[in-house]
Structure formats: structure tokens, C-alpha cells
N, C-alpha and C positions, 0 to 999 in steps of 0.2 A: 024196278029197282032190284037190284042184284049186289048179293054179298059174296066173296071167295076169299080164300086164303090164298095166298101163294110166296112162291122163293124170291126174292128182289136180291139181286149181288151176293146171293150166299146168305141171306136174313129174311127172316119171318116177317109177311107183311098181310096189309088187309089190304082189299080191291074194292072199292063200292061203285056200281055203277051204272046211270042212267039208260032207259031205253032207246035215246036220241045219241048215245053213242059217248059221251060224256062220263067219265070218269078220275077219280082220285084215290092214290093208293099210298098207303101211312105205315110203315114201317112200327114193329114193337119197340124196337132201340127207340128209345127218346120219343115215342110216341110223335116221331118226326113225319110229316106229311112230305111225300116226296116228288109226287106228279099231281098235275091238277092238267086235264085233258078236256077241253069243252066240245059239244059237239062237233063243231066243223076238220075235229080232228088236230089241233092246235094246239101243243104243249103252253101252258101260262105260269110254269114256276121255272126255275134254273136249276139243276143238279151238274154240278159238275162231273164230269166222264171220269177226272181223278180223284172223285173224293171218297173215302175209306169207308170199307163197309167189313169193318173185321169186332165188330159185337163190343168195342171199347173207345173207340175214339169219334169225336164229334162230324156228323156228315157235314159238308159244304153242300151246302145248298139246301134247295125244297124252304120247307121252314121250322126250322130249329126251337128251340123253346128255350129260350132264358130264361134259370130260374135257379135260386132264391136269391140269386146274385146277378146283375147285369156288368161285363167284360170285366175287368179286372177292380173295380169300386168294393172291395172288402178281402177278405180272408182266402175266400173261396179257389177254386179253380176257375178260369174263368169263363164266365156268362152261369157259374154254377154245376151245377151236378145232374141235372136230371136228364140233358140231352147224351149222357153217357150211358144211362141204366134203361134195362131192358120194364118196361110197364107190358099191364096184360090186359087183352080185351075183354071189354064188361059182359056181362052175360046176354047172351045173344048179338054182343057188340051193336047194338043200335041204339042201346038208350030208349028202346020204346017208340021210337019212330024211324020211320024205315031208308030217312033220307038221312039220318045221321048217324055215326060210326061215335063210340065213346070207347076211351084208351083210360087205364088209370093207377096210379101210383101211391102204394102208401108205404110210409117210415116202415126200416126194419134195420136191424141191427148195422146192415152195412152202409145207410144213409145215416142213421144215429153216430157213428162212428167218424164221420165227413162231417155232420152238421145237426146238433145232437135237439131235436124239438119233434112232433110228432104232429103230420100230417095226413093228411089227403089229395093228390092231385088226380083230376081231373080234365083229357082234352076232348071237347067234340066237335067233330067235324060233320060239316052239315053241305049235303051236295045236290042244286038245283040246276035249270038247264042251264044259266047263262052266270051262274054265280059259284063261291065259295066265300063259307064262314067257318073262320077258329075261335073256340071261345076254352081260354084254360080258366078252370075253377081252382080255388085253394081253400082249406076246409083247414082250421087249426083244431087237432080231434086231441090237443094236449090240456093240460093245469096252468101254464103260463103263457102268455103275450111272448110274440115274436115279431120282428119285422122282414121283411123282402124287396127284391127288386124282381119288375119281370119284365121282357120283352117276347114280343111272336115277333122272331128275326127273317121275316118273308125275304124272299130273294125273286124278284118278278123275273122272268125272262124277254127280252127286248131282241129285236133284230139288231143292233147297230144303237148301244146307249148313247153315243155321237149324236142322234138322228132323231133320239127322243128328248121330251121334254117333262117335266112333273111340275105340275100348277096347283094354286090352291093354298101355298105356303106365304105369299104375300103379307106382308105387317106382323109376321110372326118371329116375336122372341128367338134366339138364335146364339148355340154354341158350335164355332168352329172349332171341330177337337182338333184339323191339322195345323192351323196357324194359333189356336189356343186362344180366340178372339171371340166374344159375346157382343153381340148386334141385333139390330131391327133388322130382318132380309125384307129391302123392296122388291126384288125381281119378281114379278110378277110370271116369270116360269124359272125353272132352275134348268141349268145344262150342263154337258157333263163330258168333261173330255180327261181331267188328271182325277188324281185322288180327290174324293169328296166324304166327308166322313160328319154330320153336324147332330146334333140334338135341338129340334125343335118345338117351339109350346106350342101342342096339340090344336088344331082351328078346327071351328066346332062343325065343319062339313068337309065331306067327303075330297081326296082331294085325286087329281084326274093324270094318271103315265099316257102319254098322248107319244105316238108315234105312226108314223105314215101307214102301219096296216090298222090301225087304230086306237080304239083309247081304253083304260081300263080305268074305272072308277075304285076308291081307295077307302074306306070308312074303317073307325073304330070306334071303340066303347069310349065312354067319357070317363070310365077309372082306367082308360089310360091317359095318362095326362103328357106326354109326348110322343113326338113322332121324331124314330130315328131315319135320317138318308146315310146312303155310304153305298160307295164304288170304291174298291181298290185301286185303279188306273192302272196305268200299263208297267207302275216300277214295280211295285206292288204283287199286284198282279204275279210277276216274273217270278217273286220269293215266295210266294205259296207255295208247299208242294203239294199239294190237293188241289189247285186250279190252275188249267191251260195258261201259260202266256197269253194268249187274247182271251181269257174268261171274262175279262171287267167287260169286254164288249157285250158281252150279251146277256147282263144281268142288272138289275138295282135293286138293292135291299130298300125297301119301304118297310120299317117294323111299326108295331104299335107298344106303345112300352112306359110302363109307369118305374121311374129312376131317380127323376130328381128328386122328392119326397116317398121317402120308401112305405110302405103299410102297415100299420102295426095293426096285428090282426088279434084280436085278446080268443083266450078258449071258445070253443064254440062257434068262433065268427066264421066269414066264407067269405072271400073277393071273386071276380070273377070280371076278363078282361077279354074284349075279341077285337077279329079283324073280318072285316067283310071286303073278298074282291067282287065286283061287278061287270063283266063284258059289256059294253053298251053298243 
């Protein structure tokens, strides 16, 4: 296992990397993870080619951190403020074990100023041959109770999201945020051709991106209590100016994300939410 620094688009990043060739590199801005590399040489996140890496504005792609606010649901900016501030790595950035990488963030006048309560965040990212786990911590280091919303907004990369499928969500509670319509989903795999955008009630097992070079297994913690899907489609898509015209093709955001019921965390308390991907 190997640590390095290095430049990524003009920004400070960390590189952790396995001996089987297997790597993931997480940028300081937003303590955003930005490649997830497995052995056989195989990129498994999405970064879009046009997404901004000028030390202020939110990356497309990789996986972002929503936080203390998830997209536009309060006051905030949206999805919050922390994927825009630079965090710094912990000392010896491992966290004490050598397969995980800890990034971390605390209150200071210019987060006070945005959203005035005093924290701790922490993300670690933990890297094995055939896997990746994010697990962001939240630590209320203040005198009063706050609440939050948080999402790990993954963005898988797919050959062809036409060609793939994501299983696993059957019988599960269901907000269509495009038609604005809440349902039971039966389908028994979901597909993906226009915009798809839902919040779903989290199923208490792993759920499985199945496409023809193969399948990736999907788990999260149970204080996330949903799982967001979303693909821009191809109109979509076109109005980003941070993602290609065909970007929706090669990506699906699978997030893990606690929203509907936000967290009231009282002083002293700590949450702590992850996502585990699995190569099978």
C-alpha cells in the first residue's frame, strides 16, 4: 500500500494505492474522491472531462458529499457547502490504517458565516483489492443541537447506462422527483434511457449495477435511510455545462443518503453514514 501526493487538474490530491495495481485518488476540495481504479485497470467512478476544477465550484462526478443540506431542501447552497471548501488531510492521512485515507473538516469563521453551528467532519476512504468504502462522520463539537441532511452522491461509470440495469430496489417506497409522483416500484430491475431522478426507501441489502462487462455490488449503512438514482438523460445532459452531451451515457449516480428525516445530532453526538462498492 502506497501513499503520494499529487497535482489532479490543477488541485491538491491524495493517491492511495494497492500493490495489485488498484487505486483511488481524492482530491482536498470537498474531500471529493475522484477515481476509483481496480486492478484489472478499470476506471469504476465517472468524472466528467468538463467538470471544474478551479478550487470553488462543485466537481461533476467522482463522488461529491452532500452536506448539511441535500439539493436544494433548505436555505443552503445547494447539496450544501462542504463539497466547495478545501478539507486537509489527517495526520499521516491514514487514519492509523494503512488501507484508509481520512480527509477532515472543521467549523471556522468562513463555514460559521454560511451556516453558523460548530462541527467536525470527517471522510475515510478505505481501499481493498476488489472494493471501495466512504464512510463520512459528523461530530456536533458545539452547546446546541442541530440537524442535517447528507448524501455520498456516487456517480458509477457504466459503458452504455441503456445496457445496464440496477436491481435490488423492488417493493421499495418511491419518489419520482421528475413526474413528482410517490409509488411502490415493482420492477424488479430499473432501466434507464430519459431522465431518471427518484428517492428511494433504502432495502436492507446490497443492491447489484449489472451490465454486460459486469456487475457491481452496492451497500450502505442503515443511518442512511435512502437511496438516491438519477441520470440526467440526454436533454439534460445537453444543459450541463460541466458534462458532455452524451455524459448521461456513461454514468448513474447510486447515492446513499439520509433526507427524508434529517438528524438532529445534540452536542457531543456523532453520525456516521457509508457507501461500500464491491466488484464481483
Amino acid at each position: 500500500m502506497s501513499l503520494q501526493t499529487l497535482d489532479f487538474r490543477g488541485q491538491p490530491a491524495l493517491q492511495l494505492a494497492l500493490p495489485d495495481g488498484g487505486a483511488c485518488t481524492v482530491a482536498l476540495h470537498g474531500a471529493h474522491v475522484l477515481s476509483w481504479i481496480t486492478a484489472d485497470g478499470v476506471e469504476r467512478l465517472y468524472l466528467s472531462p468538463e467538470a471544474r476544477f478551479d478550487g470553488r465550484s462543485a466537481i461533476r462526478g467522482g463522488v461529491p458529499i452532500c452536506w448539511p443540506q441535500f439539493n436544494q431542501r433548505g436555505t443552503l447552497t445547494k447539496h450544501g457547502f462542504v463539497r466547495n471548501v478545501a478539507w486537509r488531510a489527517d495526520a499521516g492521512a491514514v487514519g492509523g490504517r494503512a488501507d484508509t485515507l481520512v480527509l477532515s473538516l472543521h467549523d471556522d469563521e468562513a463555514t460559521r458565516a454560511i451556516w453558523p453551528h460548530a462541527f467536525h467532519a470527517r471522510l475515510a476512504v478505505t481501499l481493498s483489492p476488489r472494493s471501495l468504502r466512504v464512510a463520512l462522520s459528523i461530530d456536533n463539537t458545539g452547546r446546541a443541537p442541530w440537524s442535517f441532511a447528507a448524501a455520498l452522491h456516487s456517480y458509477l461509470r457504466v459503458d452504455d447506462v441503456t445496457q445496464a440495469t440496477l436491481e435490488g430496489l423492488q417493493g421499495a417506497n418511491r419518489w419520482d422527483a421528475v413526474r413528482d409522483d410517490r409509488h411502490v416500484d415493482l420492477s424488479p430491475a430499473l432501466r434507464f434511457s430519459t431522465e431518471f431522478d427518484s428517492v428511494y426507501a433504502a432495502p436492507a441489502r446490497p443492491l447489484h449495477l449489472v451490465q454486460p462487462a459486469g456487475t457491481l455490488e452496492i451497500a450502505q449503512s442503515a443511518s442512511c435511510t435512502e437511496t438516491v438514482v438519477w441520470n440526467p438523460g440526454p436533454e439534460l445532459s445537453a444543459r450541463l455545462e460541466d458534462l458532455p452531451d452524451d455524459g448521461w451515457r456513461h454514468m448513474l449516480c447510486v447515492e446513499a443518503a439520509r433526507i427524508d428525516e434529517p438528524v438532529l445530532l445534540a452536542p457531543g453526538g456523532c453520525w456516521q453514514g457509508w457507501q461500500q462498492l464491491t466488484v464481483l
